[in-house]
KEVEXVEX-201654 format. One record per atom (N, C-alpha, C): residue number from 1; atom name; z, y, x; residue in one letter. Coordinates in Angstrom, 1 decimal, padded with zeros to 4 digits. Layout:
<sites>
+------+------+--------+--------+--------+------+
: resi : name :     pz :     py :     px : resn :
+------+------+--------+--------+--------+------+
:  NUM :   CA :      Z :      Y :      X :    A :
...
+------+------+--------+--------+--------+------+
</sites>
This chain:
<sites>
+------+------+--------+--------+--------+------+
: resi : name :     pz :     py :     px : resn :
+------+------+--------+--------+--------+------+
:    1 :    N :  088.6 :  098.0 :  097.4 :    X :
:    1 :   CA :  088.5 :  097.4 :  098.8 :    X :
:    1 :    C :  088.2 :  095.9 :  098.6 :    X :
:    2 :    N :  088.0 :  095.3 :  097.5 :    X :
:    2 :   CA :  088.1 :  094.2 :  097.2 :    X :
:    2 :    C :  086.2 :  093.4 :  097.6 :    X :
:    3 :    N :  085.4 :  094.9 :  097.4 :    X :
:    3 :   CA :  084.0 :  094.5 :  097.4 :    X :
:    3 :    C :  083.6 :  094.1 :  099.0 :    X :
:    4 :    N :  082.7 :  093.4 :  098.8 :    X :
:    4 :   CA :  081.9 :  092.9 :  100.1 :    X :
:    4 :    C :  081.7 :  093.9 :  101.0 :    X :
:    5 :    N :  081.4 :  095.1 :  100.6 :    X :
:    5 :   CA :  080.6 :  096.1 :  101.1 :    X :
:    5 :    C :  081.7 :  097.3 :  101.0 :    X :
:    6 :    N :  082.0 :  097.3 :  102.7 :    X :
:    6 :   CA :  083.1 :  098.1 :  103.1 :    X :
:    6 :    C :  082.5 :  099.8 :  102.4 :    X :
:    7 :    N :  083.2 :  100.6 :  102.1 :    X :
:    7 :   CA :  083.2 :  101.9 :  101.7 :    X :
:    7 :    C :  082.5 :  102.7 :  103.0 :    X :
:    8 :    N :  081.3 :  103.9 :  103.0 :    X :
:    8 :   CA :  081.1 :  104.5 :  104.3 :    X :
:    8 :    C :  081.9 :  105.5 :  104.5 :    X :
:    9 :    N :  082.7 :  106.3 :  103.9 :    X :
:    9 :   CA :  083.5 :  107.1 :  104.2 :    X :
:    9 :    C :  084.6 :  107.1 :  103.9 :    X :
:   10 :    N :  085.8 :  108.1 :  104.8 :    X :
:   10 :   CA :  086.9 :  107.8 :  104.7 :    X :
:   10 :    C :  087.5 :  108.2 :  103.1 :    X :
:   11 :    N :  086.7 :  109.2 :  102.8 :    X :
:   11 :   CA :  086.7 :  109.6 :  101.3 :    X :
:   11 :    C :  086.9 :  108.4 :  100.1 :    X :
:   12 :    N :  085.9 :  107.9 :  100.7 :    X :
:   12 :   CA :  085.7 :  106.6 :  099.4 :    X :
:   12 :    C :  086.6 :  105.3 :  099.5 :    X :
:   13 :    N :  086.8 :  105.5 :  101.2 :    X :
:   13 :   CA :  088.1 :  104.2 :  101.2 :    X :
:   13 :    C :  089.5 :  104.6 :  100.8 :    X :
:   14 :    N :  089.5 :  106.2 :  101.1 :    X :
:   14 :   CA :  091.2 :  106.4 :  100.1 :    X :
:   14 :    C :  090.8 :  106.5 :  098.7 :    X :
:   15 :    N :  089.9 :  106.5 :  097.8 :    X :
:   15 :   CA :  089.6 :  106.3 :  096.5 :    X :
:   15 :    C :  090.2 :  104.9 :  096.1 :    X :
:   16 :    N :  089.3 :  104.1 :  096.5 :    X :
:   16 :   CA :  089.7 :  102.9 :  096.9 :    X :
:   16 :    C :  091.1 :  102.3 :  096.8 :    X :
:   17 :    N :  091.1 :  102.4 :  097.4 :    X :
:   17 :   CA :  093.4 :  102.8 :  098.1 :    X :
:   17 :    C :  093.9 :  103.0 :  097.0 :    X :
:   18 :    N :  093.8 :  104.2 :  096.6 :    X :
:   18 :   CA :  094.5 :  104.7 :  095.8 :    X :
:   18 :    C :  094.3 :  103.6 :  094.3 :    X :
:   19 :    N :  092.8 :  103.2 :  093.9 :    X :
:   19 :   CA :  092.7 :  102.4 :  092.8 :    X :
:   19 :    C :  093.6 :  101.0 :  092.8 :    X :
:   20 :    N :  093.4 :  100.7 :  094.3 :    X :
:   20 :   CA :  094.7 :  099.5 :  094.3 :    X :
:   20 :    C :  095.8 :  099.9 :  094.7 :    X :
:   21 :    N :  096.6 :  100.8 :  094.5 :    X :
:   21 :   CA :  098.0 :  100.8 :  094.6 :    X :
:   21 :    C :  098.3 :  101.6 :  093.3 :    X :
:   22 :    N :  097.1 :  101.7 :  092.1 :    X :
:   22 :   CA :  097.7 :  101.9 :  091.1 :    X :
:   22 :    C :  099.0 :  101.1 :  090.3 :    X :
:   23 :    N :  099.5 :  101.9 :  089.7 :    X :
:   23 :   CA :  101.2 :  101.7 :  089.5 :    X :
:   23 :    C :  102.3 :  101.4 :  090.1 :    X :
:   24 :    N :  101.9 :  101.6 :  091.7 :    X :
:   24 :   CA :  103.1 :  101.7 :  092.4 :    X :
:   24 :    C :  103.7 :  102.8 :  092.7 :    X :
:   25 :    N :  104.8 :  103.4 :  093.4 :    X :
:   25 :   CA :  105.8 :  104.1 :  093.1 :    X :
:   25 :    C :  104.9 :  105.7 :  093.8 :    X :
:   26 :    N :  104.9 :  106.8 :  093.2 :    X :
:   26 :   CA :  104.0 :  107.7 :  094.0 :    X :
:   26 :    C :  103.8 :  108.5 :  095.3 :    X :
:   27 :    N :  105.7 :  108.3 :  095.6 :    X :
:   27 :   CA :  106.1 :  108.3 :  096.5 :    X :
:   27 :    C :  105.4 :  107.1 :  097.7 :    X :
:   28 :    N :  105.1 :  106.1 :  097.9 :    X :
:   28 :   CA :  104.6 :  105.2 :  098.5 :    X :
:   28 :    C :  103.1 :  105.4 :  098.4 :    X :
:   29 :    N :  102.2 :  105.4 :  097.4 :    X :
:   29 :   CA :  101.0 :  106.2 :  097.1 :    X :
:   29 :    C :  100.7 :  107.3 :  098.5 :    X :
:   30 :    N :  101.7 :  108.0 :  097.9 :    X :
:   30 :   CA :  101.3 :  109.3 :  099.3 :    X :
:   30 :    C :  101.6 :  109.0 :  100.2 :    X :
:   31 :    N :  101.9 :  108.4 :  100.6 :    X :
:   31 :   CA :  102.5 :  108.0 :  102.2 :    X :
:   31 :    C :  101.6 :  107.4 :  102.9 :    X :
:   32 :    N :  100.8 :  106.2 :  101.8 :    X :
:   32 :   CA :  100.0 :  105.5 :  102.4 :    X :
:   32 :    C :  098.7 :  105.7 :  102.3 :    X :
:   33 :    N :  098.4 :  106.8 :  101.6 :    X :
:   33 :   CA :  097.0 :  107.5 :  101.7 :    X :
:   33 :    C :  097.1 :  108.3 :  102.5 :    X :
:   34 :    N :  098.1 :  108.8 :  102.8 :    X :
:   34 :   CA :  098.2 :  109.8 :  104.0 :    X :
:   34 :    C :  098.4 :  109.1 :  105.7 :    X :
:   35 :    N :  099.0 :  108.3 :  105.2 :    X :
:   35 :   CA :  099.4 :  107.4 :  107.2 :    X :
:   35 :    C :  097.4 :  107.2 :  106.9 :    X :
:   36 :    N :  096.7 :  106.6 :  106.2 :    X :
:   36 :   CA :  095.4 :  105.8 :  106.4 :    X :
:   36 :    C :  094.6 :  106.9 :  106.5 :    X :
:   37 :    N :  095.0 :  107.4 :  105.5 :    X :
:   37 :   CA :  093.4 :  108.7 :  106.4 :    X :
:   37 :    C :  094.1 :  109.2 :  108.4 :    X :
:   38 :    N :  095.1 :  109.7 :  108.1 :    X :
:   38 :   CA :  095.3 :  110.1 :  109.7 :    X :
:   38 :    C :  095.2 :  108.5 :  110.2 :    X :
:   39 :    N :  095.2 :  108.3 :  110.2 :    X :
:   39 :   CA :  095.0 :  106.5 :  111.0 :    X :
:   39 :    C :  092.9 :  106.6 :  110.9 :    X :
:   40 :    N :  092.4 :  106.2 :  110.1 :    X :
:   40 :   CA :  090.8 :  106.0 :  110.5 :    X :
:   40 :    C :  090.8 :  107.9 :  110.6 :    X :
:   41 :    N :  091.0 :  109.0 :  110.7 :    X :
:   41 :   CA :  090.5 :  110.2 :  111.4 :    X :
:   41 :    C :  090.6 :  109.8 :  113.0 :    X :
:   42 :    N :  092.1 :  109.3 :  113.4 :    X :
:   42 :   CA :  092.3 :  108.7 :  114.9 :    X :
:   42 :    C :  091.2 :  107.7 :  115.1 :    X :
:   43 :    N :  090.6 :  106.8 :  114.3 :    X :
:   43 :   CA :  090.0 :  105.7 :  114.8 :    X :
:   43 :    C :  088.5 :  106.6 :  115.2 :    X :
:   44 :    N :  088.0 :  107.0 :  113.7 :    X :
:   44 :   CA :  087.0 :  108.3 :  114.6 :    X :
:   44 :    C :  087.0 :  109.2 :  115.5 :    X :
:   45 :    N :  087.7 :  109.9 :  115.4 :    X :
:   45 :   CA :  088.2 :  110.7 :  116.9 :    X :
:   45 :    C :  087.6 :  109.8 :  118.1 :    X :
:   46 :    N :  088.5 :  108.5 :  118.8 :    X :
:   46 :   CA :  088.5 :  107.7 :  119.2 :    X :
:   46 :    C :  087.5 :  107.8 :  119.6 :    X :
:   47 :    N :  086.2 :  107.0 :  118.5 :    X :
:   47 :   CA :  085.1 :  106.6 :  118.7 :    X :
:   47 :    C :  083.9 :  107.2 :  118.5 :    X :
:   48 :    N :  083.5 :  108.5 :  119.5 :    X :
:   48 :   CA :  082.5 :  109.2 :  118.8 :    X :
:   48 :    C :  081.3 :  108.5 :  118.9 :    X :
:   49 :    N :  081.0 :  107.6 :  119.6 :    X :
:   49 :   CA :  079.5 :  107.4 :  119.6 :    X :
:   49 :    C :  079.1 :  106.1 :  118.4 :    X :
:   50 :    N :  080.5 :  106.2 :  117.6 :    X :
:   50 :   CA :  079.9 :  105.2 :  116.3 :    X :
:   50 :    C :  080.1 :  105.9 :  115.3 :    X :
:   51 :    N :  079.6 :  105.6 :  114.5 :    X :
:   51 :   CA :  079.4 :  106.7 :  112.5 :    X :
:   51 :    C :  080.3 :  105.8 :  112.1 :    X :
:   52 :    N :  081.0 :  107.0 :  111.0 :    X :
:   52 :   CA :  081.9 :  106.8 :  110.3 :    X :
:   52 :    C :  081.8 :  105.2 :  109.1 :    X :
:   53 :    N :  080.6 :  105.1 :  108.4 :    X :
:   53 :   CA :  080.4 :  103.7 :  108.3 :    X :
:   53 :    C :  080.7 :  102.4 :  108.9 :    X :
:   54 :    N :  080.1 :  102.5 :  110.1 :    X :
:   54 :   CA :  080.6 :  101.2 :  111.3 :    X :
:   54 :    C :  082.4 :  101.2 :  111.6 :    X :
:   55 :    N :  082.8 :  102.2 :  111.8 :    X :
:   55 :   CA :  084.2 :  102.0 :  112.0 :    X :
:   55 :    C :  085.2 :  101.9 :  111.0 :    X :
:   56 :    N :  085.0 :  102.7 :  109.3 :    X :
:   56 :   CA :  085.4 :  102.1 :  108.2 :    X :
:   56 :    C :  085.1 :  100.0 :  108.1 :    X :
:   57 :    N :  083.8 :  100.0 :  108.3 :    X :
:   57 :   CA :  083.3 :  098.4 :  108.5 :    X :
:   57 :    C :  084.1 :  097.5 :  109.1 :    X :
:   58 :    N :  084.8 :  097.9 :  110.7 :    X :
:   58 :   CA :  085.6 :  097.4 :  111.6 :    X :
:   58 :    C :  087.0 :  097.5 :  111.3 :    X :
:   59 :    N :  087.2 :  098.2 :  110.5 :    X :
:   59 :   CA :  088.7 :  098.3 :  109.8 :    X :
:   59 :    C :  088.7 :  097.7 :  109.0 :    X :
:   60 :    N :  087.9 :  097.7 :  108.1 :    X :
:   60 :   CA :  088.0 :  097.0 :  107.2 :    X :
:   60 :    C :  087.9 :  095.4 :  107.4 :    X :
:   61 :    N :  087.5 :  094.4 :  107.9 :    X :
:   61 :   CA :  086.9 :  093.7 :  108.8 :    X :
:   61 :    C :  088.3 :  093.1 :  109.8 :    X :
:   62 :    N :  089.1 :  094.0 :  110.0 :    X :
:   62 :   CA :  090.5 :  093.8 :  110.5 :    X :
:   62 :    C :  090.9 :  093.5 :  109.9 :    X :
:   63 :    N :  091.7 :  094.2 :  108.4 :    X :
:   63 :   CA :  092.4 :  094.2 :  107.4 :    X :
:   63 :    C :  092.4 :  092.7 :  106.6 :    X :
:   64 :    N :  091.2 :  092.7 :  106.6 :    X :
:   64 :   CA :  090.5 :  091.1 :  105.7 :    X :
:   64 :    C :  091.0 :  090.0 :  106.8 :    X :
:   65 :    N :  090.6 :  090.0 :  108.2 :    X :
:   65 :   CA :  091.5 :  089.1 :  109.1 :    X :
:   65 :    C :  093.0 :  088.4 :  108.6 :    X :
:   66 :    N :  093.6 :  090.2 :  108.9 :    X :
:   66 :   CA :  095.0 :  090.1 :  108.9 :    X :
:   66 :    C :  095.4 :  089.2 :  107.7 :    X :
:   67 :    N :  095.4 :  089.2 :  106.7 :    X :
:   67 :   CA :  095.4 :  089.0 :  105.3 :    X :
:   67 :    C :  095.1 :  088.0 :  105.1 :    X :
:   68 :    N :  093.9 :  087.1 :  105.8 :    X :
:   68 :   CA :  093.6 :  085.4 :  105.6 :    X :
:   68 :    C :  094.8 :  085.0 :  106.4 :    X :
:   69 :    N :  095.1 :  085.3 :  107.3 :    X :
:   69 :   CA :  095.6 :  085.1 :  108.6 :    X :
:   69 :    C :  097.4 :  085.1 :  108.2 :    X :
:   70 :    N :  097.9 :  085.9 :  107.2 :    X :
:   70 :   CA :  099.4 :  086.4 :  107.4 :    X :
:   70 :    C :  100.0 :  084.9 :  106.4 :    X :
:   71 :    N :  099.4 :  083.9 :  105.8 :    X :
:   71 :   CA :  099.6 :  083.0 :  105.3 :    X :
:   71 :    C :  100.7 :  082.4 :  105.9 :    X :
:   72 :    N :  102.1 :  081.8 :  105.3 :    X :
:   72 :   CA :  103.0 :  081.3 :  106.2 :    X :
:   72 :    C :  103.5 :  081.8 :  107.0 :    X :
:   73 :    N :  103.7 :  083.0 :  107.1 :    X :
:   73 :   CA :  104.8 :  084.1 :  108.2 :    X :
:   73 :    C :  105.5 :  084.8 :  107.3 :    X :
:   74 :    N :  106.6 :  085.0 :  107.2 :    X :
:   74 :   CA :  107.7 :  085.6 :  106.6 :    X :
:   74 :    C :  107.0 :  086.6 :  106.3 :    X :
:   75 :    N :  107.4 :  087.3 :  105.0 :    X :
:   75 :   CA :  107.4 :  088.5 :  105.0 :    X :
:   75 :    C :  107.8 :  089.5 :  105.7 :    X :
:   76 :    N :  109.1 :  089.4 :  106.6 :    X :
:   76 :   CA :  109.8 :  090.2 :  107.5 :    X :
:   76 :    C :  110.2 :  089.2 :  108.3 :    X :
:   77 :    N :  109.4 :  090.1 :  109.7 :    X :
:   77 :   CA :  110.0 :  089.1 :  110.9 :    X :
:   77 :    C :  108.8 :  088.4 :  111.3 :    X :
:   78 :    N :  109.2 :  087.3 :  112.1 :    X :
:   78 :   CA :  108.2 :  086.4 :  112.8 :    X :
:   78 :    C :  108.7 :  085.1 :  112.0 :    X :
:   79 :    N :  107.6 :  084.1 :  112.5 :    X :
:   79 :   CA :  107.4 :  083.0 :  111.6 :    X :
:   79 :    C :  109.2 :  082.0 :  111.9 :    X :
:   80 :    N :  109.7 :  082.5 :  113.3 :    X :
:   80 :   CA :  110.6 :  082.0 :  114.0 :    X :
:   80 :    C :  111.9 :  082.7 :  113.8 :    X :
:   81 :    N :  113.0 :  082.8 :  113.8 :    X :
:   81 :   CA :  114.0 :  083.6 :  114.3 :    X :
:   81 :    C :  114.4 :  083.5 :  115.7 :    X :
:   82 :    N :  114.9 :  084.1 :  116.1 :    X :
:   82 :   CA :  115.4 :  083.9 :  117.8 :    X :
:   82 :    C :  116.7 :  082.8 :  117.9 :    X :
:   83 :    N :  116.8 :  082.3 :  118.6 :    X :
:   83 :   CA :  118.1 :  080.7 :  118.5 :    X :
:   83 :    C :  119.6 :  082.0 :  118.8 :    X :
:   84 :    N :  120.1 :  081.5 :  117.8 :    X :
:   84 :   CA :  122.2 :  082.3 :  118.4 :    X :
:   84 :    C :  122.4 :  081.1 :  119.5 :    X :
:   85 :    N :  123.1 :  081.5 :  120.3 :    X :
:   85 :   CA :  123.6 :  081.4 :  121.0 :    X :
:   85 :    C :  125.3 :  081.3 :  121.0 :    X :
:   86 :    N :  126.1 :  080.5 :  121.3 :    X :
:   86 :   CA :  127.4 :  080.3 :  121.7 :    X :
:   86 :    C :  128.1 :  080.6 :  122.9 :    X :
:   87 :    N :  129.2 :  081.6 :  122.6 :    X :
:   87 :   CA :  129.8 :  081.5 :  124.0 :    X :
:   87 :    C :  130.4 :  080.6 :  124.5 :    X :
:   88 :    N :  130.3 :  080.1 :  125.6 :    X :
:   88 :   CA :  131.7 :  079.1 :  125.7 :    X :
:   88 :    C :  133.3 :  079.6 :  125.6 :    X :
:   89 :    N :  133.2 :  080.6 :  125.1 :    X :
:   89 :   CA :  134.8 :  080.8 :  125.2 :    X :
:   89 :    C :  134.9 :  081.4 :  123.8 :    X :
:   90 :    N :  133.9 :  081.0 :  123.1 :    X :
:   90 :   CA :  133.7 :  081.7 :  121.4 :    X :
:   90 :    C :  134.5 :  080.9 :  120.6 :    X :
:   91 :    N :  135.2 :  081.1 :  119.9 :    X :
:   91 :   CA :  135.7 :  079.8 :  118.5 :    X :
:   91 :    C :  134.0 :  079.3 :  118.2 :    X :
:   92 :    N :  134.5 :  077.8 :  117.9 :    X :
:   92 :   CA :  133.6 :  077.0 :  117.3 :    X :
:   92 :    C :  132.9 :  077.7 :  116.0 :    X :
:   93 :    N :  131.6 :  077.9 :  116.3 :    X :
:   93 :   CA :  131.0 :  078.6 :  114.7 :    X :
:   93 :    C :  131.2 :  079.8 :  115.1 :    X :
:   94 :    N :  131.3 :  080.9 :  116.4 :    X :
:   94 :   CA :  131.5 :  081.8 :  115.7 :    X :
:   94 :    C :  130.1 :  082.1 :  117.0 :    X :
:   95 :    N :  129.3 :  083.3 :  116.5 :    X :
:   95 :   CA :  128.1 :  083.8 :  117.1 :    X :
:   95 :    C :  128.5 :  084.5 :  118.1 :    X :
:   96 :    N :  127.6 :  084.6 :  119.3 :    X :
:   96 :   CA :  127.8 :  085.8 :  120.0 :    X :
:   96 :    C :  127.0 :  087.2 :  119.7 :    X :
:   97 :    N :  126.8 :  088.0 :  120.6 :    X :
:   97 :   CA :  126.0 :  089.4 :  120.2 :    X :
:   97 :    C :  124.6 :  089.4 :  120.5 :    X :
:   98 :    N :  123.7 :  089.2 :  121.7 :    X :
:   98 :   CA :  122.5 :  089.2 :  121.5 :    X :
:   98 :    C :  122.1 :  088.5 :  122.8 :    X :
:   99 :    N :  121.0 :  088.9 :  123.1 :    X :
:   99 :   CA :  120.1 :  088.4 :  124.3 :    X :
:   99 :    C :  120.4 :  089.3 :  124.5 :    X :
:  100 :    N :  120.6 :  089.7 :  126.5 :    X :
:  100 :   CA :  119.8 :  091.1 :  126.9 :    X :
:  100 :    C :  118.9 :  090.5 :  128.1 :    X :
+------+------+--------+--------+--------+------+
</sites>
């Protein structure tokens, strides 16, 4: 998935996949070749009046976004945390429970 030239089929983009997630755990392997094909089958489904080419393209095309883009956002979470809050009738230092 690394080449310029997105994959035309969903075949060749889990090939793909699978070449880059060589030596990760196999358990995760399967999961994630399995969530991405049902994920671009839904994107086709979806979209019948475009070929499977153009919408592997648009996914792919996403993915590459995401990824310039995820620079300086936490790994987990948002770039921010939500502010705690104090009760006024809380000991000093001590948090309350949430927003609602």
């Amino acid at each position: 998935m690394n080449s310029d030239r997105p994959p035309e089929t969903v075949r060749a983009y889990l090939v793909e996949l699978r070449r880059a997630l060589k030596g990760a755990a196999p358990g995760l392997i399967s999961d994630a070749l399995a969530d991405c094909e049902e994920h671009l089958n839904n994107e086709i489904a979806q979209n019948p009046e475009l070929d499977e080419p153009t919408i592997l393209a648009s996914v792919v095309e996403t993915l590459r976004f995401a990824a310039r883009n995820r620079r300086g956002v936490p790994r987990h979470g948002s770039p921010r945390s939500p502010p705690h809050f104090r009760s006024p009738n809380s000991r000093k230092g001590a948090v309350t429970a949430s927003l609602m």
